[in-house]
C-alpha positions in Angstrom: 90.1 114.8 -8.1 89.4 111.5 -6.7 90.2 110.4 -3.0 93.5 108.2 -4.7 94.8 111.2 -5.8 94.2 113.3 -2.6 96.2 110.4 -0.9 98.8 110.1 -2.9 98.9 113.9 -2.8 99.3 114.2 1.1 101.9 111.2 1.0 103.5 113.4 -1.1 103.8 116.5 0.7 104.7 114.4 3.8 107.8 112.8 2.0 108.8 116.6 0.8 108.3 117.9 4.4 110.2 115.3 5.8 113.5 115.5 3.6 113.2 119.1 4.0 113.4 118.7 7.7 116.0 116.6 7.1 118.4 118.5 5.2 117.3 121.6 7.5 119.1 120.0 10.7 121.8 118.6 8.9 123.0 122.1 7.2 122.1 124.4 10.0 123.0 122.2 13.2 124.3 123.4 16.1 128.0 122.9 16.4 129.3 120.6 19.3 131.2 121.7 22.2 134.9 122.8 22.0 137.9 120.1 21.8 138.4 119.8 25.3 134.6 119.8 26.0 133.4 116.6 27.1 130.4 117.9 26.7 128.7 116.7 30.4 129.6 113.0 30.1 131.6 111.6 32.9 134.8 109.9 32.1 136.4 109.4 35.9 135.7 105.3 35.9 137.0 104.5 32.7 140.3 102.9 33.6 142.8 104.1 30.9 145.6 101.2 32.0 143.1 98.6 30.6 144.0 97.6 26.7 142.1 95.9 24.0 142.9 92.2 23.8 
């Protein structure tokens, strides 16, 4: 086996590992908070008269 094919071989594997990783997190992710979670973000100075022009 020639160092091109050990290359490509770890590139490889890499490329597997990370997809796997990747599809890992997105099945088994945690769920968010509840509906009425805000989920520690601070909403008090938003001014809700304001509309989009």
């Amino acid at each position: 086996m020639n160092i091109q094919s050990i290359i490509i071989l770890i590139i490889f594997a890499a490329a597997v590992w990370y997809i796997g990783r990747l599809m890992y997190r997105n099945l088994f992710a945690k769920k968010g908070c509840g509906e009425n979670c805000k989920c520690g973000v601070d909403f008090s100075n938003i001014d809700s008269d304001k509309t989009l022009k």
